[in-house]
N, CA, C and O atoms as a MOPAC input file, in Angstrom:
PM7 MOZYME 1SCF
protein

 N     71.65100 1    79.57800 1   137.02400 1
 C     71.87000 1    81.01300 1   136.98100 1
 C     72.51700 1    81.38700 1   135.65900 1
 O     73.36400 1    80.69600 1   135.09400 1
 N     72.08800 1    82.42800 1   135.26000 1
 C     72.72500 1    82.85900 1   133.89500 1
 C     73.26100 1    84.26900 1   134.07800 1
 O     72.53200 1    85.10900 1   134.60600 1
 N     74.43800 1    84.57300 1   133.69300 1
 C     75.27300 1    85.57100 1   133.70600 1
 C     75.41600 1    86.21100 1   132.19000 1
 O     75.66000 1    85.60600 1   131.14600 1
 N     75.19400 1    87.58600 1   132.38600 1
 C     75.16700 1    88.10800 1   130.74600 1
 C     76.04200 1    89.34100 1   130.99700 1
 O     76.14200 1    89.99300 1   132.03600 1
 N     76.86500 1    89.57900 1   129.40700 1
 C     77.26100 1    90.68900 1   129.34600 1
 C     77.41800 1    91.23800 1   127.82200 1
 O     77.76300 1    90.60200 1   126.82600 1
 N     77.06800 1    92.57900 1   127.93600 1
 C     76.75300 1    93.24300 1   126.22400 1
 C     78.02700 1    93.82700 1   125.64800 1
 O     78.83100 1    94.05700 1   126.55200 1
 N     78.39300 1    94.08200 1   124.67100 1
 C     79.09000 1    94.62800 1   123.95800 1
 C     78.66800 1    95.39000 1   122.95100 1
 O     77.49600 1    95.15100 1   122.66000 1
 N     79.25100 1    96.33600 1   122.21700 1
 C     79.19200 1    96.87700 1   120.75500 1
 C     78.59200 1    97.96100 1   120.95800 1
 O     77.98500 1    98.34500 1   119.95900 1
 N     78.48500 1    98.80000 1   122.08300 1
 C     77.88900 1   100.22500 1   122.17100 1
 C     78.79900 1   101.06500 1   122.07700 1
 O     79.69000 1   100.93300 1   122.91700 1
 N     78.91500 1   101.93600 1   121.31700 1
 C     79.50000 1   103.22600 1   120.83600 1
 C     78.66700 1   104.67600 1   120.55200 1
 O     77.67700 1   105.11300 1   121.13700 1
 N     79.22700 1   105.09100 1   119.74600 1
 C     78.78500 1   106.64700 1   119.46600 1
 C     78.90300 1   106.52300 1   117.73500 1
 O     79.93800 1   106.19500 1   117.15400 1
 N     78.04700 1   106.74500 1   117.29400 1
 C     77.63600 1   106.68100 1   115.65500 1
 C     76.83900 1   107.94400 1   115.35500 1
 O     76.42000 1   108.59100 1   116.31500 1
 N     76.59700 1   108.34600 1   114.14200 1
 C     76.09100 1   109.54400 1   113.32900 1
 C     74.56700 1   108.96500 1   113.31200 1
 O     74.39000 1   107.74900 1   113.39000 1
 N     73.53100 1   109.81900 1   113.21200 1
 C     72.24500 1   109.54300 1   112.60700 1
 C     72.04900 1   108.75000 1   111.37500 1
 O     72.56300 1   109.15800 1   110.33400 1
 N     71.47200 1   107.83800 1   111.38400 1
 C     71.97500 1   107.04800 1   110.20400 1
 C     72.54500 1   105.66000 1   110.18300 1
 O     72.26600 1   104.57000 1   109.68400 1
 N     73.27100 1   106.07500 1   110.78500 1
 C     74.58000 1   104.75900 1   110.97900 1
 C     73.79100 1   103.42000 1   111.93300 1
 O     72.64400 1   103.35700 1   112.37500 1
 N     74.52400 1   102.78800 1   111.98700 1
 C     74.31200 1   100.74000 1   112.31100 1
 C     75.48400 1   100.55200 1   113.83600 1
 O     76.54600 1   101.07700 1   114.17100 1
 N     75.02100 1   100.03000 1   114.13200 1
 C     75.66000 1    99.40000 1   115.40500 1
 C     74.87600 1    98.26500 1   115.65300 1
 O     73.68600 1    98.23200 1   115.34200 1
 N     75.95100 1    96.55000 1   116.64200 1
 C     75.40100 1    95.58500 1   116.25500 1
 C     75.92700 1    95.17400 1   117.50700 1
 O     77.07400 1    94.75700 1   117.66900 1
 N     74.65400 1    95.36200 1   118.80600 1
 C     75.00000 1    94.71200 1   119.84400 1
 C     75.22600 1    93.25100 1   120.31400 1
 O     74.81500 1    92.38800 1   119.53800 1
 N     75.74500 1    92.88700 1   121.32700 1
 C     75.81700 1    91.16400 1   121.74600 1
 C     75.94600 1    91.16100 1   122.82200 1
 O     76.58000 1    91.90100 1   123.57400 1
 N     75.38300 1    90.36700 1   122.97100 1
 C     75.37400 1    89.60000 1   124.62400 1
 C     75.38900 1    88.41300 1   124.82300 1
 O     74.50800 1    87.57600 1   124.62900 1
 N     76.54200 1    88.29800 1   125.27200 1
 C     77.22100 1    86.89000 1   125.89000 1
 C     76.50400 1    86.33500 1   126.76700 1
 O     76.10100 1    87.12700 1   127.61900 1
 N     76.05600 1    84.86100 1   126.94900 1
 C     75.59200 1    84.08100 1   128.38800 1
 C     76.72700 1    83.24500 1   128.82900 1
 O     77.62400 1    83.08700 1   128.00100 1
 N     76.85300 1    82.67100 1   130.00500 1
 C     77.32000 1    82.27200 1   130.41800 1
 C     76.39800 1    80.90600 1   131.21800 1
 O     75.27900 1    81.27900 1   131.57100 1
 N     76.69300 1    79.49700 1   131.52300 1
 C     75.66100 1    78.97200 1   131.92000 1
 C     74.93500 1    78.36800 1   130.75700 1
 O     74.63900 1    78.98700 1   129.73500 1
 N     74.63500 1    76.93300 1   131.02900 1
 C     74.05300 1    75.90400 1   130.01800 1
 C     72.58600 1    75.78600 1   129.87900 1
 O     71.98700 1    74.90600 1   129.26000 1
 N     71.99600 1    76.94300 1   130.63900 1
 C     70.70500 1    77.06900 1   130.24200 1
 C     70.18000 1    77.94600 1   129.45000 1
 O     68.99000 1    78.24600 1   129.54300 1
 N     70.99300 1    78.48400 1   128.55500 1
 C     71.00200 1    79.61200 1   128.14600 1
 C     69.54800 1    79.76200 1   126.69700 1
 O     68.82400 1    80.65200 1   126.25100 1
 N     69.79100 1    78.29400 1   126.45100 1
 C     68.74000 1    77.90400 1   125.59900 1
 C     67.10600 1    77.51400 1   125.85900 1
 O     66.13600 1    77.07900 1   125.23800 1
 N     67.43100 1    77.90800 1   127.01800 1
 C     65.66400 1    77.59000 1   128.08600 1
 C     65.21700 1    79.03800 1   128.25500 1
 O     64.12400 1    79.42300 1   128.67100 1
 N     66.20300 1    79.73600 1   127.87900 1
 C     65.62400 1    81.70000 1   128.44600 1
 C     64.92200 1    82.12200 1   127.16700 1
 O     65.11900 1    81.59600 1   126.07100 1
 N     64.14200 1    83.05000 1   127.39400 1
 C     63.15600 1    84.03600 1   126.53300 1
 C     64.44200 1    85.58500 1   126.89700 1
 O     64.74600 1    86.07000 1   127.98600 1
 N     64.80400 1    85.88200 1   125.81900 1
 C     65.72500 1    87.24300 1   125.78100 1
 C     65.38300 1    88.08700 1   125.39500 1
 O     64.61800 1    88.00500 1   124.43500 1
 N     65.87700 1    89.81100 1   126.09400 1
 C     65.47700 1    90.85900 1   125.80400 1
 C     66.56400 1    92.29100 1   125.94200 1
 O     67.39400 1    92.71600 1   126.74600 1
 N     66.30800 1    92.46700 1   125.37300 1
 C     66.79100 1    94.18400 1   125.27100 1
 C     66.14800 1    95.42900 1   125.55000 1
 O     65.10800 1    95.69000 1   124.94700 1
 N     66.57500 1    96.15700 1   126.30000 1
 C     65.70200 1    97.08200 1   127.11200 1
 C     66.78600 1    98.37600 1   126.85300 1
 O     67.99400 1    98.20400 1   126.68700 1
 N     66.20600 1    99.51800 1   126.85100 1
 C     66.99500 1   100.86600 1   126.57500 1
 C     66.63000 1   101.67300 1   127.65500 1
 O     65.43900 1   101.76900 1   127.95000 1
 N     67.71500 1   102.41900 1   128.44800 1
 C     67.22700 1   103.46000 1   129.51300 1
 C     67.84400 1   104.52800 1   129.17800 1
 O     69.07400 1   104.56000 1   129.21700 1
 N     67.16800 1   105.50700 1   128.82000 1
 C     68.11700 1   106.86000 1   128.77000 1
 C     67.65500 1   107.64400 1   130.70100 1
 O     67.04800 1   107.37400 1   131.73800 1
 N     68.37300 1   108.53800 1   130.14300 1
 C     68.53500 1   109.67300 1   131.64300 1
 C     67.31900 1   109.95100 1   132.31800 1
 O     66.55200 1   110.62200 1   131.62700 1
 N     66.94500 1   109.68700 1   133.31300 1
 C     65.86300 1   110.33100 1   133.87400 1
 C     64.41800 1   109.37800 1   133.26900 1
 O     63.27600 1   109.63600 1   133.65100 1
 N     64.67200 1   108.50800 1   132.49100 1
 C     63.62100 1   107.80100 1   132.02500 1
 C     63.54400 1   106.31000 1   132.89000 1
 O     64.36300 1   106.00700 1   133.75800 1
 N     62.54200 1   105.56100 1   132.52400 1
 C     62.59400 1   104.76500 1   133.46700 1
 C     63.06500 1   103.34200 1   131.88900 1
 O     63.20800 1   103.78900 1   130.75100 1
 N     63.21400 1   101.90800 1   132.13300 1
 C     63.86600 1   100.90500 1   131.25200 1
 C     62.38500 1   100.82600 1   130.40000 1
 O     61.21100 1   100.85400 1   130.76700 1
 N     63.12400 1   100.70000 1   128.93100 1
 C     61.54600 1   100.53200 1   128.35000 1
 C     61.94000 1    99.29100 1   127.43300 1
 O     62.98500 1    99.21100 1   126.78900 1
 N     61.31200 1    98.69800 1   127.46400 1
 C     61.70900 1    97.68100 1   126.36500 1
 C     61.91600 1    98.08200 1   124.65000 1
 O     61.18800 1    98.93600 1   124.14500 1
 N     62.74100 1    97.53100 1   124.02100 1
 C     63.28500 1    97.48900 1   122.73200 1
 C     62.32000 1    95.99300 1   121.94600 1
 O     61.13800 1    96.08300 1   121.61200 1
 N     63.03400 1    94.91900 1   121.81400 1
 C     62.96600 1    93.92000 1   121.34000 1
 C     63.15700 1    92.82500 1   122.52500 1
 O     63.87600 1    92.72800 1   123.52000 1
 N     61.87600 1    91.85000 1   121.73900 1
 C     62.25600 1    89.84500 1   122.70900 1
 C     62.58000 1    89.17000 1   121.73500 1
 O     62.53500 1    89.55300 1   120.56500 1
 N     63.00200 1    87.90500 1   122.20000 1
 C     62.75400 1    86.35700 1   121.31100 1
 C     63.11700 1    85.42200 1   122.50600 1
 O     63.91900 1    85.37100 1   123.43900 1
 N     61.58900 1    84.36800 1   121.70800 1
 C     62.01300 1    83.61900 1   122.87000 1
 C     62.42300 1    82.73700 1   122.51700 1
 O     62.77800 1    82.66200 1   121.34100 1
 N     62.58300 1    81.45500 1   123.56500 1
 C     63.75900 1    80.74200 1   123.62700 1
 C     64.30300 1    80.12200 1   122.35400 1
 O     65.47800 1    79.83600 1   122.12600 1
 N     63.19200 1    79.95400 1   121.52000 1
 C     63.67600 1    78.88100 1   120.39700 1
 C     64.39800 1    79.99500 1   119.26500 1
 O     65.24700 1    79.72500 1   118.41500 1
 N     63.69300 1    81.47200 1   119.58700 1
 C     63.77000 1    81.90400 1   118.26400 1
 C     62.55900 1    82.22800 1   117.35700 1
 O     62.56100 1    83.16800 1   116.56200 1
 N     62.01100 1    81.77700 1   117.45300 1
 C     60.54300 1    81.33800 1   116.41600 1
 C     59.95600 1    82.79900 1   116.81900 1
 O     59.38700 1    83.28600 1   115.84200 1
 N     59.92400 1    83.52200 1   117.78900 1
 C     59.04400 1    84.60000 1   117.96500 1
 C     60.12900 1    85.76400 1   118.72900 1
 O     60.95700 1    85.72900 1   119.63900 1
 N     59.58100 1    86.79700 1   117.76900 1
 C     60.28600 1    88.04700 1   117.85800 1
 C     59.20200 1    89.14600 1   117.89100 1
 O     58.34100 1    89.20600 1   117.01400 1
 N     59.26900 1    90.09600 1   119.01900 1
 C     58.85100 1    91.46800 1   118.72800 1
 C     59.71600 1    92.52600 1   119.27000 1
 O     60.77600 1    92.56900 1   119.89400 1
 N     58.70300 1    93.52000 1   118.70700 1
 C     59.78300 1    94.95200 1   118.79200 1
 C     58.55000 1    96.02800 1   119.32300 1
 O     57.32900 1    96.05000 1   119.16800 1
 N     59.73400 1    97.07900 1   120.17400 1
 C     58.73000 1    98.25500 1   120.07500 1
 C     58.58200 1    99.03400 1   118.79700 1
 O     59.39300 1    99.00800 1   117.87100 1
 N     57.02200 1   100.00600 1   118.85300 1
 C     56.97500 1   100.66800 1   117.80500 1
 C     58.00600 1   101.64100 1   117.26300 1
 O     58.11900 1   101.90100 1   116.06500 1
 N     58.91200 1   102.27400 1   118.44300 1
 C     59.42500 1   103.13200 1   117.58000 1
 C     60.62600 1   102.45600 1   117.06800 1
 O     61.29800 1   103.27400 1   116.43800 1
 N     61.29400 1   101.00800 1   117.09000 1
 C     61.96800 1   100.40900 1   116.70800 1
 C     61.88500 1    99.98700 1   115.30100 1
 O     62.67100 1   100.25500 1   114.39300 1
 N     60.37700 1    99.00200 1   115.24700 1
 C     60.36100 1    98.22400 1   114.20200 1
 C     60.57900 1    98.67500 1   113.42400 1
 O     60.45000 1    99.89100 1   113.27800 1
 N     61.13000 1    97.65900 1   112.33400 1
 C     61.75800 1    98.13900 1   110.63100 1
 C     62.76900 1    98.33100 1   110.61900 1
 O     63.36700 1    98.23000 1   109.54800 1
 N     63.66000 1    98.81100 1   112.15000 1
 C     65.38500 1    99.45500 1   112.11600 1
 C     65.96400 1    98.01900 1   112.91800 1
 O     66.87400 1    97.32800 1   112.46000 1
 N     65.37700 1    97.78700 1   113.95700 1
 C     65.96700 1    96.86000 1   114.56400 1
 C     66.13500 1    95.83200 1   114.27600 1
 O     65.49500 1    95.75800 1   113.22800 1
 N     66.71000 1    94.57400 1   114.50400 1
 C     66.55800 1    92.96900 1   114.59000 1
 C     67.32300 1    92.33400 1   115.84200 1
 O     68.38900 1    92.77300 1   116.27400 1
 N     66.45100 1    90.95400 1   116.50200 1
 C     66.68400 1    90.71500 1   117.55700 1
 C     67.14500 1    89.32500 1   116.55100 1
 O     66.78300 1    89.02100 1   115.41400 1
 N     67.83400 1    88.84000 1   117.24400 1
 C     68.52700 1    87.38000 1   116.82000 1
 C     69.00800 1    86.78000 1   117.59300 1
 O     69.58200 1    87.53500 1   118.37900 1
 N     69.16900 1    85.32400 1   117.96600 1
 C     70.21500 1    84.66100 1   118.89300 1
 C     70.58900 1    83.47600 1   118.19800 1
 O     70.00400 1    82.95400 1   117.24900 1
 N     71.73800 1    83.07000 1   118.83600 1
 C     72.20000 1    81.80400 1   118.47800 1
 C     72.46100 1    81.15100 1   120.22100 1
 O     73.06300 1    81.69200 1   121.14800 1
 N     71.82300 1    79.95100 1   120.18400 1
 C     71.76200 1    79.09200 1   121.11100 1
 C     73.04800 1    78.22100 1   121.55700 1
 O     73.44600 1    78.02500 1   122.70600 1
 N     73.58800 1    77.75500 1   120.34900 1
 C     74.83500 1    77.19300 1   120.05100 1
 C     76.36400 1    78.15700 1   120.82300 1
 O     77.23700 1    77.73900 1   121.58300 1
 N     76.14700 1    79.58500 1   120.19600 1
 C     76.72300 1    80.48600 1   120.74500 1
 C     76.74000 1    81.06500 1   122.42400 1
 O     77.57100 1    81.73200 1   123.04200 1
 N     75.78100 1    80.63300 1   122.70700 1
 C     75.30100 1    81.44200 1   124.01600 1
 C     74.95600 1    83.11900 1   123.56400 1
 O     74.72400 1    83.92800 1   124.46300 1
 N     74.94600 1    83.50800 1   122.25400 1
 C     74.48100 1    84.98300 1   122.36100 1
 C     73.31100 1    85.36300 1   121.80900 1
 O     72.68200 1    84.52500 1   121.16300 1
 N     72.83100 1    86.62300 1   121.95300 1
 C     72.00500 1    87.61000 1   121.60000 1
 C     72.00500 1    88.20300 1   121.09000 1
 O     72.84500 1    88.83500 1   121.73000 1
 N     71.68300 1    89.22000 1   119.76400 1
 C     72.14700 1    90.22900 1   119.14600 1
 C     70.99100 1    91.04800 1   118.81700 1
 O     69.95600 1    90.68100 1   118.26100 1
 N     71.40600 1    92.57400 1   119.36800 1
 C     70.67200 1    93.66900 1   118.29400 1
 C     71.16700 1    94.36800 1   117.38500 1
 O     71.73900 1    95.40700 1   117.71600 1
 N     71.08700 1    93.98800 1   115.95400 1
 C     71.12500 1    94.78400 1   114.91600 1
 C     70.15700 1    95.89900 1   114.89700 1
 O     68.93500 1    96.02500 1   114.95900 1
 N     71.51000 1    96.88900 1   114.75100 1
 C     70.29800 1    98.45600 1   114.82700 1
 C     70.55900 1    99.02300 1   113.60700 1
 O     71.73500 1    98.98000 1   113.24500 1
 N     69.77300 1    99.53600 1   112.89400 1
 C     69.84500 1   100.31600 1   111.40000 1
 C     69.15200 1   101.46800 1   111.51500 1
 O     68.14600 1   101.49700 1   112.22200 1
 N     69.69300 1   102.83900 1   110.67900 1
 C     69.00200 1   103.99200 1   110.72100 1
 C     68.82100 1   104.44300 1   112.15000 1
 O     67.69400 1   104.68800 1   112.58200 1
 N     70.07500 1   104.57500 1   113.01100 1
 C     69.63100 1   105.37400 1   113.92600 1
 C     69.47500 1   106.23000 1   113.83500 1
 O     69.72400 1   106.80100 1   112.77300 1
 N     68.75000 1   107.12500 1   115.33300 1
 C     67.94600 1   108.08700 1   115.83200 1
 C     69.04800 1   108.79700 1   117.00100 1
 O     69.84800 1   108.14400 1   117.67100 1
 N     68.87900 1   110.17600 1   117.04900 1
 C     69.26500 1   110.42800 1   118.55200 1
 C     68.32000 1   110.12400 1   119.10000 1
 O     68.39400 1   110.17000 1   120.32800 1
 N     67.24000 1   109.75600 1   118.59400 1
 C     66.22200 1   109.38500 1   120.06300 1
 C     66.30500 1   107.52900 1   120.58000 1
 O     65.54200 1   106.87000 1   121.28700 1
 N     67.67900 1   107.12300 1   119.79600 1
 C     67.75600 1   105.83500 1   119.90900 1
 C     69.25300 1   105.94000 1   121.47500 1
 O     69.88600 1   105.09200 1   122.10500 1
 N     69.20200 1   107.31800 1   121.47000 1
 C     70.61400 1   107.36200 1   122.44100 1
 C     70.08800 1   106.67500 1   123.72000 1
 O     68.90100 1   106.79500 1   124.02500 1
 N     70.83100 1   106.05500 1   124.37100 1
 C     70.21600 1   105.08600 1   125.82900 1
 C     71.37800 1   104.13400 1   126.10700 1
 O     72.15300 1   103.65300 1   125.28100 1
 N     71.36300 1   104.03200 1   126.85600 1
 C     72.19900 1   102.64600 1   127.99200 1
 C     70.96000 1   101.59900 1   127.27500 1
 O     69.74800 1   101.81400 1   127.24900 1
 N     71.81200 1   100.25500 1   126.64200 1
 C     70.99800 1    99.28100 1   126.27600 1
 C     71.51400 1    97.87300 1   127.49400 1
 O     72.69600 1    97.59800 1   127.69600 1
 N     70.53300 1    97.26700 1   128.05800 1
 C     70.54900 1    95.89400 1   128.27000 1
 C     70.08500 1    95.17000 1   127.65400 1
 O     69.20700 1    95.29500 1   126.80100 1
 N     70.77100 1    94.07300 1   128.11000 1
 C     69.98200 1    92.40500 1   127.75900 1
 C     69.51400 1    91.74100 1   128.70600 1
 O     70.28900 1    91.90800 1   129.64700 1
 N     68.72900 1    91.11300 1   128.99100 1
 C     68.15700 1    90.31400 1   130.01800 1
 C     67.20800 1    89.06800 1   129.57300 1
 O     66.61600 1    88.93100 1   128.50200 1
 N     67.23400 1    88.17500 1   130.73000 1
 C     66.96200 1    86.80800 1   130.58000 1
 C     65.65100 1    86.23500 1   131.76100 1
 O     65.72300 1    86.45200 1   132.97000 1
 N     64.50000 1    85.48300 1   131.09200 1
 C     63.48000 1    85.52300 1   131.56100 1
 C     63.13900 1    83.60600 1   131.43800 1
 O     63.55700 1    82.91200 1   130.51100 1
 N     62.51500 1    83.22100 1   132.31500 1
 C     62.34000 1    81.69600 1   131.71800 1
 C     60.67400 1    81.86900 1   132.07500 1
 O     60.07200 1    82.08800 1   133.12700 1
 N     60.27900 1    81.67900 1   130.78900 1
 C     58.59000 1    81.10700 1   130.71900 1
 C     58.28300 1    79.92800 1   129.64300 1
 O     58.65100 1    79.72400 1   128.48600 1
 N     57.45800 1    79.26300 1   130.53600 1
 C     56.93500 1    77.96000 1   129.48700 1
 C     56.43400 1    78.56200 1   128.17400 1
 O     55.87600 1    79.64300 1   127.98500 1
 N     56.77700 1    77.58200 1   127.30100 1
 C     56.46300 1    77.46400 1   126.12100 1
 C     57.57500 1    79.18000 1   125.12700 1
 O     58.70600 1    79.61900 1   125.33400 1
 N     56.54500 1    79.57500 1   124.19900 1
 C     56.78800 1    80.37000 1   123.34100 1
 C     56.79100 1    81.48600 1   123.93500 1
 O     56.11500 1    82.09900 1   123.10900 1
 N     57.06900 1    82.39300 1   124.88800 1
 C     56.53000 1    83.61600 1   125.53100 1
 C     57.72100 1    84.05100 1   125.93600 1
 O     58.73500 1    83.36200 1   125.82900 1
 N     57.70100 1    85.42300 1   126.51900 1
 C     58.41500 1    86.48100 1   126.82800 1
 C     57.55300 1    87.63100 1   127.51900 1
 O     56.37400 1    87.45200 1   127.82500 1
 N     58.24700 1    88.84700 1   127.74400 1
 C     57.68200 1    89.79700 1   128.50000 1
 C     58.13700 1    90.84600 1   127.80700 1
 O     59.04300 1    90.78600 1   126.97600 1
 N     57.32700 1    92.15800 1   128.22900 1
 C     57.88500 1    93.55000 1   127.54400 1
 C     57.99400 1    94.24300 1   128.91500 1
 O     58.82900 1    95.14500 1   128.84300 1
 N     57.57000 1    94.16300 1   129.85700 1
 C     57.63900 1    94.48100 1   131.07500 1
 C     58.83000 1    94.14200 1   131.58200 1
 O     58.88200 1    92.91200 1   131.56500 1
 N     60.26000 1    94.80000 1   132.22500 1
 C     61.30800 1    94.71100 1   132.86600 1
 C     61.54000 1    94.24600 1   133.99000 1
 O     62.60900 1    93.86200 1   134.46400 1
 N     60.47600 1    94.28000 1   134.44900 1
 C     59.84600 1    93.31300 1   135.98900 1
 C     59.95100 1    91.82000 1   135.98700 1
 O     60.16800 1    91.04900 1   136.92100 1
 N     59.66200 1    91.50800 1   134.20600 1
 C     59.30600 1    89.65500 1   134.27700 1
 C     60.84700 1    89.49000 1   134.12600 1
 O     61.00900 1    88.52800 1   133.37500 1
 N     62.30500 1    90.10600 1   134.58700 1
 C     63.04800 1    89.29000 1   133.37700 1
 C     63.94700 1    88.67100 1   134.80200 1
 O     64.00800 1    89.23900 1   135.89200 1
 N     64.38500 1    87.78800 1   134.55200 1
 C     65.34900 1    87.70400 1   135.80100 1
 C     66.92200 1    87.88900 1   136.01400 1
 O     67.65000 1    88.04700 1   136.99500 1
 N     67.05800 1    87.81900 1   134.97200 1
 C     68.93800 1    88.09600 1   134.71200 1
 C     69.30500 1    89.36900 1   134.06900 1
 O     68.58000 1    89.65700 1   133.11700 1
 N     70.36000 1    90.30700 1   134.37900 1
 C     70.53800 1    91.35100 1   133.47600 1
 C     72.02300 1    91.52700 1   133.33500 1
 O     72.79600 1    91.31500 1   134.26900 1
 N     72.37300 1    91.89500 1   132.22200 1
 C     73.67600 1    92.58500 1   131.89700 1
 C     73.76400 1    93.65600 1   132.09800 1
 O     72.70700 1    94.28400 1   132.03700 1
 N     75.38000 1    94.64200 1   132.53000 1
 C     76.02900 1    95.52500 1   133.17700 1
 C     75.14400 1    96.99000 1   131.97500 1
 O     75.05100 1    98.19900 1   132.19200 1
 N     74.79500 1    96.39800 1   131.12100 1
 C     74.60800 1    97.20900 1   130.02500 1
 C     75.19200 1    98.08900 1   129.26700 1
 O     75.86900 1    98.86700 1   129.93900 1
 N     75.22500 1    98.39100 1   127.61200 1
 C     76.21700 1    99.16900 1   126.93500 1
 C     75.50600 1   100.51800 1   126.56300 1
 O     74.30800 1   100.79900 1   126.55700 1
 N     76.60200 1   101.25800 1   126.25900 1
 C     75.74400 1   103.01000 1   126.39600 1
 C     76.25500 1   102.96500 1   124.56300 1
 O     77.28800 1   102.57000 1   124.02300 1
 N     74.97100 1   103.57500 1   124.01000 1
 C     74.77200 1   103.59900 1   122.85000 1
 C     74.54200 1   105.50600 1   122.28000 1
 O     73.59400 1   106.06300 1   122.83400 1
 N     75.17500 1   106.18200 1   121.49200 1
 C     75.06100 1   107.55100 1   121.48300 1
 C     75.04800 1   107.80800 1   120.14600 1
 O     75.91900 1   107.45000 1   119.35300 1
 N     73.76900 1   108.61400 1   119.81500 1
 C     73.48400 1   108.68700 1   117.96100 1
 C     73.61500 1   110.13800 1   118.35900 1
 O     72.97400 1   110.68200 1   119.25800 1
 N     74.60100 1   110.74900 1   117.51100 1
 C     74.82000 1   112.02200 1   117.25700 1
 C     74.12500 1   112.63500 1   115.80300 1
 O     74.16800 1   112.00700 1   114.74600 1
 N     73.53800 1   113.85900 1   115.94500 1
 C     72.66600 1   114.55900 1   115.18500 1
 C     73.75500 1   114.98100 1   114.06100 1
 O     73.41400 1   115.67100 1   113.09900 1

């Protein structure tokens, strides 16, 4: 079982950087495919960014790419989203969550993941 929890969500200007993390807990932490998912109000969880287990493979959603970066350290037990050039349309409750699939793979679908963190609320002011 893997236990996660995020940090580093605040309230920043349009523009500005914020640099989430998520802690694992649990020695398998290096067998999971990880993800970040954003829910604002009334919307349903949409995915952000994966990588899976090794690292070697990263994607992003479109309206992300170019601002974001997904990273982990294995060693660490964490996860990180580097966010650049936010958006108010980047405002959302962000999770992390944890998925185990063979080989190189991951999901963008919120359905495949099996572990989730309490999640951090992230607010880009205009």
């Amino acid at each position: 079982q893997v236990q996660l929890a995020e940090s580093g969500g605040g309230l920043v200007q349009a523009g500005g950087s914020l640099r989430l993390s998520c802690a694992a807990s649990g020695r398998a932490f290096s067998s999971y495919a990880m993800g970040w998912f954003q829910q604002a109000p009334g919307k349903e969880r949409e995915f952000v960014a994966g990588i899976t287990w090794s690292g070697e493979i990263t994607d992003y959603a479109d309206s992300v790419k170019g601002r974001f970066t997904i990273s982990r350290d294995n060693a660490e037990n964490t996860v990180y989203l580097q966010m650049n050039s936010l958006k108010p349309e980047d405002t959302a409750v962000y999770y992390c969550a944890a998925g185990y699939w063979a080989g190189e793979s991951y999901a963008t679908d919120f359905r495949g993941y099996d572990y989730w963190g309490q999640g951090t609320p992230v607010t880009v002011s205009s």
